[in-house]
C-alpha positions as CSV (number, residue, x, y, z in Angstrom):
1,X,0.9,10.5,-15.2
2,X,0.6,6.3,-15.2
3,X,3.4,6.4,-17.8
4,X,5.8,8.2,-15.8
5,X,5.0,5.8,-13.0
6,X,5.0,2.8,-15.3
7,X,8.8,3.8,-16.4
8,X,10.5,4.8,-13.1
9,X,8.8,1.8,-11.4
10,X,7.4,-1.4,-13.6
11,X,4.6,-1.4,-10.8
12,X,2.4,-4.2,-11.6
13,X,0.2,-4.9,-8.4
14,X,-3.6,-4.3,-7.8
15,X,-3.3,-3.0,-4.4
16,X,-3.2,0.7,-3.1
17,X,-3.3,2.1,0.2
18,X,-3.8,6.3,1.3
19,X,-2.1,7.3,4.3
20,X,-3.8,9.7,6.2
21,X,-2.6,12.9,8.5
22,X,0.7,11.2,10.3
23,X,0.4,7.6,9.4
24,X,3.6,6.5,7.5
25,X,5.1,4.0,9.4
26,X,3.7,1.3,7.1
27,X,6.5,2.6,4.5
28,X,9.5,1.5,6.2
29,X,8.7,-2.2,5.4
30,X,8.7,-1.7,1.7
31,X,11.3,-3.9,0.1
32,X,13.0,-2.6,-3.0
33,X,11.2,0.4,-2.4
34,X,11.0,3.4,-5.4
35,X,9.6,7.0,-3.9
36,X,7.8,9.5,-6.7
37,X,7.6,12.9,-4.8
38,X,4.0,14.6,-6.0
39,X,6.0,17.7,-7.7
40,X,7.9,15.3,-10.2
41,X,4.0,13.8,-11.2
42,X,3.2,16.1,-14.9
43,X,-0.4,18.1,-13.6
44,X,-0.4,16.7,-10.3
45,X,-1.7,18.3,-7.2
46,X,0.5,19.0,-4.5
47,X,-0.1,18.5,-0.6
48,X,0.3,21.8,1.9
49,X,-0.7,20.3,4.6
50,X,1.4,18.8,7.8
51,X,1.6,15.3,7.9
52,X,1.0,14.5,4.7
53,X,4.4,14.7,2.8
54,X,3.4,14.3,-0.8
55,X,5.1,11.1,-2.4
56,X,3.7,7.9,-3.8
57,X,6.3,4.7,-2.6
58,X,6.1,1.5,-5.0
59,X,7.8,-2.0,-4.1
60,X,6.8,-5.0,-2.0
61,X,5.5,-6.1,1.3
62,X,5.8,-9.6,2.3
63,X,6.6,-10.4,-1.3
64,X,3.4,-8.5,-2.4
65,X,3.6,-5.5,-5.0
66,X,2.0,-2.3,-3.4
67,X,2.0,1.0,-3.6
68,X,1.6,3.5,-1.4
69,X,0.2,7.4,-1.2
70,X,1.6,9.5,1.3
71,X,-0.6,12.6,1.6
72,X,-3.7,13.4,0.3
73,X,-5.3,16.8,-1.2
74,X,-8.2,18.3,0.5
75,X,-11.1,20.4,-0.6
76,X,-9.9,23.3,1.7
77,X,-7.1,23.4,0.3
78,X,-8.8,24.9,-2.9
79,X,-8.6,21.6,-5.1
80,X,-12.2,20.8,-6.9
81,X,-13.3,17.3,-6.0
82,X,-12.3,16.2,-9.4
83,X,-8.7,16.9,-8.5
84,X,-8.9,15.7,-5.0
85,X,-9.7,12.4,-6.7
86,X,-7.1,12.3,-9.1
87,X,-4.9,9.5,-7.4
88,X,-7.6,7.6,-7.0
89,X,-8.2,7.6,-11.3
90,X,-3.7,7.5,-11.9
91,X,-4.4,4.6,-9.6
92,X,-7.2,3.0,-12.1
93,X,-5.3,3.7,-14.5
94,X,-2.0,1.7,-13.3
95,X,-4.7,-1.6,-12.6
96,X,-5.1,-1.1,-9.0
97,X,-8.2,-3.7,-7.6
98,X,-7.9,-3.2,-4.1
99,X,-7.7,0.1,-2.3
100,X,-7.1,1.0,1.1
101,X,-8.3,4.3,2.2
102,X,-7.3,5.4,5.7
103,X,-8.0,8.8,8.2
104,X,-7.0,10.6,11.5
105,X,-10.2,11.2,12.5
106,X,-12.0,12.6,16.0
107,X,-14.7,10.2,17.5
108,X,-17.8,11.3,17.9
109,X,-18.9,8.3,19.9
110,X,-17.9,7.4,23.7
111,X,-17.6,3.6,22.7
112,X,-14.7,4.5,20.2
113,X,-11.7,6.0,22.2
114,X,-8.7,7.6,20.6
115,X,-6.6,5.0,20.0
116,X,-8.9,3.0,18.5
117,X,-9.3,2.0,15.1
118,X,-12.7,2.0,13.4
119,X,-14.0,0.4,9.8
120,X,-16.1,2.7,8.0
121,X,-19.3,0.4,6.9
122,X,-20.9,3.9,5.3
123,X,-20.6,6.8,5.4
124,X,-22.2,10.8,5.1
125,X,-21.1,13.5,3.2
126,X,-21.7,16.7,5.7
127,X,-20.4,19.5,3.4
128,X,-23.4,20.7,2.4
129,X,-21.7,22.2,-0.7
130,X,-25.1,21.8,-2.8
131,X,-27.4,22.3,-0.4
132,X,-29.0,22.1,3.1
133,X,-31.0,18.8,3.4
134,X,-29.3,16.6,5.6
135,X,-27.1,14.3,4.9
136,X,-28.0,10.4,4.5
137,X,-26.0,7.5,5.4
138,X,-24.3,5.7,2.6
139,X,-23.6,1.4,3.6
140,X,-24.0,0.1,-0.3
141,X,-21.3,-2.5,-1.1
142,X,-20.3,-0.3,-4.3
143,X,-18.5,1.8,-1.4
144,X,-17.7,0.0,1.6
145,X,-17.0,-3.8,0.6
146,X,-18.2,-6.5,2.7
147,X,-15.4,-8.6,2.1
148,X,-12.9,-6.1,2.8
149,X,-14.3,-5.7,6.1
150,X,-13.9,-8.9,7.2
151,X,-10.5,-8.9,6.5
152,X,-10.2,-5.8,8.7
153,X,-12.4,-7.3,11.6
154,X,-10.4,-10.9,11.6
155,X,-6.8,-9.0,11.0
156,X,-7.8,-7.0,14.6
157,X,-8.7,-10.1,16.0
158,X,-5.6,-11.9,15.1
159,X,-3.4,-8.9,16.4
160,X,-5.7,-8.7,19.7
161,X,-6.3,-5.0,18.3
162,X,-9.2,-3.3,19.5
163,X,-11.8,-2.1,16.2
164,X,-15.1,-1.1,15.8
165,X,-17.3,-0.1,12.7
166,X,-19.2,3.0,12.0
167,X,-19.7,6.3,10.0
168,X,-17.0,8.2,8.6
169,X,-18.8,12.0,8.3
170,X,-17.0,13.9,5.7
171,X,-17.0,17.9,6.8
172,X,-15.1,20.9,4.5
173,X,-12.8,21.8,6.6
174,X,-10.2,23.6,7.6
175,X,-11.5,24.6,10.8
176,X,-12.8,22.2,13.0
177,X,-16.5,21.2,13.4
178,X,-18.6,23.2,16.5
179,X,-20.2,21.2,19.2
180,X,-23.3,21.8,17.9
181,X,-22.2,20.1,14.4
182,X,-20.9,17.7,16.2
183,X,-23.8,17.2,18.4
184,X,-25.8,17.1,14.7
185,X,-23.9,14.4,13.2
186,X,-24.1,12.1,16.0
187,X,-28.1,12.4,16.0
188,X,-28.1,11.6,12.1
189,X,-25.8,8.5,12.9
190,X,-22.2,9.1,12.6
191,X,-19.3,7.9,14.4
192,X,-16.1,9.7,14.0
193,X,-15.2,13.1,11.7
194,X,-13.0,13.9,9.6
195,X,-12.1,16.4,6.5
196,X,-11.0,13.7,3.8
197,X,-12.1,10.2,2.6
198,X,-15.4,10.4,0.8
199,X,-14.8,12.0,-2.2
200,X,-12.0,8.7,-2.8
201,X,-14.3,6.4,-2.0
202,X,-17.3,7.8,-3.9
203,X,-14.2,8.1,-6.9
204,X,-13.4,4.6,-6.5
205,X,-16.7,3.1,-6.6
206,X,-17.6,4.6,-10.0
207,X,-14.3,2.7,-11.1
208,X,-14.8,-0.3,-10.1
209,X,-12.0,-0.2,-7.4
210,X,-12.8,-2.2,-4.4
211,X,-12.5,-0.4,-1.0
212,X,-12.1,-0.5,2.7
213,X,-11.9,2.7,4.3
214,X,-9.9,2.7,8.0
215,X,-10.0,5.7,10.8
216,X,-7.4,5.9,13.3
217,X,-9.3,7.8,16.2
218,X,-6.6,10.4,17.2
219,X,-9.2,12.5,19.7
220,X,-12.9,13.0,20.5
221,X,-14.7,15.8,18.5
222,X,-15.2,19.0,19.9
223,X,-18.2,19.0,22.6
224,X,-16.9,15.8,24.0
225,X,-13.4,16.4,24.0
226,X,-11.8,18.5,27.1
227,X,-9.7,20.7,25.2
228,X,-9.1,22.8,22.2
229,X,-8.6,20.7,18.8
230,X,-5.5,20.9,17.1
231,X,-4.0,19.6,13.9
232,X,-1.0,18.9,15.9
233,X,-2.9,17.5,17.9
234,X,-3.9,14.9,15.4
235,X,-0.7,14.1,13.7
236,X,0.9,13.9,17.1
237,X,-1.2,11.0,18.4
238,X,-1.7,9.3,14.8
239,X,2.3,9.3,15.0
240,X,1.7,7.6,18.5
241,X,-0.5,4.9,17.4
242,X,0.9,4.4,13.9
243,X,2.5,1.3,14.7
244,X,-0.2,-0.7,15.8
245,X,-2.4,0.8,12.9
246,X,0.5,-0.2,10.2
247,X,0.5,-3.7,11.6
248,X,-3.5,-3.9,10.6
249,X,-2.9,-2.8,7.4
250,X,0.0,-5.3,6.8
251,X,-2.1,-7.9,7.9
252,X,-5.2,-7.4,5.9
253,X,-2.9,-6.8,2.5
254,X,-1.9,-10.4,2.9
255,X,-5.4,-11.6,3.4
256,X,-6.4,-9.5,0.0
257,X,-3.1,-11.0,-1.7
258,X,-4.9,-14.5,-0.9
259,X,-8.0,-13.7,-2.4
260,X,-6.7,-12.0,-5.7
């Protein structure tokens, strides 16, 4: 897989970023950009899910080598976490330092609107695939780098953006969480919900790949919000605010292209 993105693309940077459900408005900025469609990658998975079309774009941003995944895999799709995490190991393969992992996710807290952006500082994993116990909150630097998150916090500032930090829960999926789960999660500490995300930043941690993981709150869970959840929903108002959350990322890739 790195070899055939190797010879269609010389790629030689250190930073990666994961668009999540709707958010691809960073991509129009690449200069000289190259797009690898998913299908054309030997053994790799393929997305089915709206939103996420399924291509990796290489080339520069503010003279800055990048490359970029649009669409993820998801455990409900029937992929085994192994293969959900397989961009994040083609991505350690091809030298990649510094990865950017972001989410459409719903808030499950009143001080974090849609429309806002939040930095994951830790997060939970609330599949319960293994078993029942529930879930603890991971914050350990291995996953959720403190360096990275001040980038995040002063590349808001410096774009009068409003962002807040909390926990990303990580839930199977496809269909959405109850009220009561919801109600669950917020009592063991977490902040917004989503069906993605940990399984790349557990991944990426074992590598060595340092991360900062960014939600762009596209509703309230359900119990808090007023009507029915929808994926459209989601991709719908992550379209809507995908400007203002592309601009962020720009902004903290430059600050990590100072520090490398």
């Amino acid at each position: 897989m790195a070899e055939k993105i190797f010879d269609e693309s010389k790629f030689n940077g250190q930073i990666a970023v994961i668009l999540g459900s709707g958010l691809g408005k960073i991509t129009s900025t690449i200069k000289d950009s190259i797009s690898i469609q998913y299908i054309s990658i030997p053994h790799y998975p393929q997305t089915t899910v709206e939103g996420h079309p399924g291509e990796l774009v290489l080339g520069t941003l503010h003279d800055i080598d990048i490359l970029i995944a649009k669409g993820r895999f998801h455990y409900y799709e029937g992929y085994s976490f192994e293969e959900i995490t397989i961009p994040i190991q083609l991505f350690s393969r091809l030298g990649i330092k510094y990865l950017i992992i972001t989410n459409s996710a719903g808030s499950m807290n009143l001080k974090h609107p849609p429309g806002n952006f939040m930095i994951a500082d830790s997060h939970m994993d609330c599949t319960f695939r293994r078993d029942s116990i529930d879930p603890e909150i991971r914050s350990h630097s291995m996953f959720h780098d403190p360096t990275l998150i001040q980038f995040a916090k002063s590349s808001a500032k410096k774009l009068e953006q409003e962002i807040n930090t909390g926990t990303y829960c990580w839930t199977l999926g496809p269909c959405y969480e109850t009220p009561a789960e919801i109600e669950n999660m917020r009592d063991l500490g977490g902040d917004a919900v989503g069906m993605s995300t940990v399984p790349e930043i557990v991944t990426a941690a074992k590598l060595g790949i340092k991360t900062l993981t960014l939600s762009c709150l596209t509703n309230y869970a359900a119990g808090i919000a007023r009507s029915p959840l929808s994926h459209q929903e989601v991709v719908t108002n992550a379209r809507k605010f995908d400007k203002n959350f592309s601009d962020l990322i720009i902004e903290i890739i430059k600050k990590i292209d100072q520090e490398i």
